[in-house]
C-alpha positions in Angstrom: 9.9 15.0 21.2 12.9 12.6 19.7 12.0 10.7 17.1 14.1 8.6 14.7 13.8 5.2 12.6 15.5 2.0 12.6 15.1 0.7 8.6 15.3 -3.1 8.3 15.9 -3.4 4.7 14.3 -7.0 4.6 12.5 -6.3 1.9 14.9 -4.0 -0.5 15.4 -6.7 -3.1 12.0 -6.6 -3.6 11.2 -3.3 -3.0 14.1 -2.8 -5.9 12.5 -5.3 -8.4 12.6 -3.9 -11.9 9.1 -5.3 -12.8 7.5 -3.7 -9.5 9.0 -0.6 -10.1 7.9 -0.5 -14.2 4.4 -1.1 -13.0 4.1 1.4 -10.0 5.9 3.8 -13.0 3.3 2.7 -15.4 0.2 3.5 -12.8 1.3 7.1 -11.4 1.2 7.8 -15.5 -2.2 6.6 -15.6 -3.3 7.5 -12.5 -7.2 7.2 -12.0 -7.6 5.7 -15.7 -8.5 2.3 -17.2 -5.2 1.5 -17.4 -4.5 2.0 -13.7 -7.7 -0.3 -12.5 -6.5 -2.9 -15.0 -2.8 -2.9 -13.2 -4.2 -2.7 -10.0 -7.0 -5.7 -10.9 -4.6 -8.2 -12.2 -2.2 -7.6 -9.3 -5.4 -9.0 -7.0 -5.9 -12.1 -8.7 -4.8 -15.4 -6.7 -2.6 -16.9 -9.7 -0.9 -16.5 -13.4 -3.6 -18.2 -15.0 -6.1 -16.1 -13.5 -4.0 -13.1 -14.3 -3.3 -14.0 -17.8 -7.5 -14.3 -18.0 -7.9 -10.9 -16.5 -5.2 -9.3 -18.8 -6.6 -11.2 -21.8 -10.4 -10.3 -21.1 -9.3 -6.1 -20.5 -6.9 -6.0 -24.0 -9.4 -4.9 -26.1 -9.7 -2.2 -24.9 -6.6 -1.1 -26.0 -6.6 -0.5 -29.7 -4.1 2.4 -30.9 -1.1 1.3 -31.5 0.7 3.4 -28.3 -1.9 1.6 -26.0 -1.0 -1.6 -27.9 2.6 -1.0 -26.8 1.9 0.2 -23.3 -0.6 -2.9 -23.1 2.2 -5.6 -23.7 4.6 -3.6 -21.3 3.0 -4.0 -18.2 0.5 -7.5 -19.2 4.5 -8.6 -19.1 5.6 -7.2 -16.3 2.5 -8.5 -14.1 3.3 -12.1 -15.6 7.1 -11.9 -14.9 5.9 -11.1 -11.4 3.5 -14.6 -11.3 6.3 -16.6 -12.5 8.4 -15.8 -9.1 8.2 -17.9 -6.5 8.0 -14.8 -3.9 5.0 -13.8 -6.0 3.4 -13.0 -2.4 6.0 -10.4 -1.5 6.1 -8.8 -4.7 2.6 -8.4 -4.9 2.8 -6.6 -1.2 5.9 -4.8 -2.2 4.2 -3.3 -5.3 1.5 -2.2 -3.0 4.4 -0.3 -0.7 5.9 1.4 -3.5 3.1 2.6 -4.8 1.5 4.0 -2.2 4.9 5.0 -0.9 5.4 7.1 -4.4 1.3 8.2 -4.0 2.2 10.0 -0.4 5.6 11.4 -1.5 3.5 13.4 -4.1 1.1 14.5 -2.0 3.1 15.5 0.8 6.7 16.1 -0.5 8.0 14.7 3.0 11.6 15.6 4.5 12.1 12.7 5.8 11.2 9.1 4.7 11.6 5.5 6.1 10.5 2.1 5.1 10.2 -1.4 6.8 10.7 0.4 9.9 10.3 0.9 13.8 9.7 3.7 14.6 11.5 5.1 17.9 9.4 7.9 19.7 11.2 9.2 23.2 13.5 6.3 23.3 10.1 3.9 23.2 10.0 1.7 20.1 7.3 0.6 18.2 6.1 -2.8 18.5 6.0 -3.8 15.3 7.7 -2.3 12.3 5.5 -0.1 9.8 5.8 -0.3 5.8 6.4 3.7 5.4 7.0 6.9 7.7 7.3 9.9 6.3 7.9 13.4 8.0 6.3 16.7 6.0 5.8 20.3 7.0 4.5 20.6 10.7 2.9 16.7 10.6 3.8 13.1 9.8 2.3 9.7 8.7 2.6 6.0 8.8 1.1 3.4 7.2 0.8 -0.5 6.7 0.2 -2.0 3.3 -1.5 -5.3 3.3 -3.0 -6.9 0.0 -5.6 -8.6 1.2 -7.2 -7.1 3.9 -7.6 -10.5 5.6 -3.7 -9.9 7.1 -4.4 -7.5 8.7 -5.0 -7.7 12.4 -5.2 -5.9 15.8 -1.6 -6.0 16.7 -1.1 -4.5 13.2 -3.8 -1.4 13.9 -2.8 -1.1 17.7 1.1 -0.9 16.2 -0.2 2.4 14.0 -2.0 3.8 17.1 0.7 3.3 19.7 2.8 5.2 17.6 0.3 8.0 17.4 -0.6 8.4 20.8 3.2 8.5 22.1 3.6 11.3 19.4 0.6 13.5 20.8 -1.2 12.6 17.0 1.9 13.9 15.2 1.6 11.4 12.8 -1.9 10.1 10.7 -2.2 6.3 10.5 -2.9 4.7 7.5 -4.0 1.4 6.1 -3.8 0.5 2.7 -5.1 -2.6 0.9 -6.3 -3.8 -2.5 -9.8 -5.3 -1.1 -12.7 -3.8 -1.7 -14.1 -1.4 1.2 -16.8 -4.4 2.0 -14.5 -6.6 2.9 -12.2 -4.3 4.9 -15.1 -2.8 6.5 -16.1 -6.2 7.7 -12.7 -7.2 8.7 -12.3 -4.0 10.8 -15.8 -4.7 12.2 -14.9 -8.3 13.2 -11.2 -6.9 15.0 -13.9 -4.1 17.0 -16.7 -7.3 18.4 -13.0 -9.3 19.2 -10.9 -6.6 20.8 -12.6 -4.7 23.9 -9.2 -2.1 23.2 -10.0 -1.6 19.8 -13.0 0.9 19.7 -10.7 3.5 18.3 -9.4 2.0 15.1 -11.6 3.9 13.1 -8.5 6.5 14.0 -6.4 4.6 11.2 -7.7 5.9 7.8 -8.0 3.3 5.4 -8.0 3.0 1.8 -9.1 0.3 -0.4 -9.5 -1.0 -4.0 -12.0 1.6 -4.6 -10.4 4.8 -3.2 -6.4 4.1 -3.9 -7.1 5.9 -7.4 -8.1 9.3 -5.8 -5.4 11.6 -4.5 -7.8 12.9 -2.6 -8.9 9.9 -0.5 -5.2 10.2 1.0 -5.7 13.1 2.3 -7.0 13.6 6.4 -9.2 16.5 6.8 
């Protein structure tokens, strides 16, 4: 089987941000901590002001000085990101390089792509996919959508295609920062919509309350 990737690099200024990569720095520190959900929780939020109220509601709990510091480092960071006008792709692209950094840990792939198609047998994709990574004897890909109202059929049957023409070499993943409810239901409403879709429950998802557990990355 030949396989290789075609990077766009449409989103490397973004991906290259110094506030979006402070932040995803900030989170693998604190992994599965307060200060991770408070990151991950004011990232969600629709706009600065709503930000600035999460941020301003979670501060006390940050009392010694160090967490102080560490506070004002990232409630910065997050509001330097609101006051862009591509606040919409740098709140995507912080969800790409995170996760990206999540599954390099994990995995220690030897070969890594992003905002690419990905070519199987001279076939390919459809669509591009956020990250592919190659590891040991397997492989992954993955889409990273925010909310999980972007996402959409063509975007799951993009993941699949690519791992049926591989024989299942790679594990397809969907990441978003909704809650499970709401990505639940939007999977459920793409399945009563889409007679093709009844195996999307192939694409693993994780959501806002599973992206701070190594382990829900992993497939068993």
């Amino acid at each position: 089987m030949n396989i290789h990737y075609e990077e766009q690099h449409s989103m490397d200024v973004f991906h290259n941000n110094v506030n979006v990569q402070e932040l995803v720095d900030i989170c693998l520190k604190y992994y599965n901590t307060f200060v991770f959900d408070d990151i991950i929780g004011a990232i969600t939020v629709k706009n600065k002001k709503l930000a600035k109220k999460f941020l301003d509601e979670s501060e006390i709990k940050y009392v010694s000085p160090d967490y102080v510091k560490l506070f004002l480092k990232f409630k910065q960071c997050i509001l330097n990101l609101f006051n862009s006008p591509q606040i919409k792709n740098l709140k995507g692209v912080f969800l790409e390089v995170l996760s990206f950094r999540i599954f390099n840990i994990l995995f220690k792939p030897h070969i890594v792509a992003k905002d690419c198609r990905v070519w199987v047998d001279n076939i390919p994709s459809d669509l591009t996919v956020d990250i592919a990574m190659e590891y040991v004897d397997s492989a992954l890909i993955c889409e990273c959508k925010v909310p999980s109202t972007k996402y959409n059929w063509d975007i799951f049957k993009n993941l699949l295609d690519i791992k049926s023409r591989s024989l299942d070499y790679y594990n397809a993943y969907a990441i978003t920062l909704d809650s499970q409810e709401r990505m639940d239901s939007k999977k459920s409403r793409i399945k009563q919509n889409v007679e093709e879709a009844v195996n999307i429950s192939d694409v693993k998802c994780i959501h806002r309350e599973t992206i701070g557990d190594f382990n829900s990355f992993l497939i068993s």
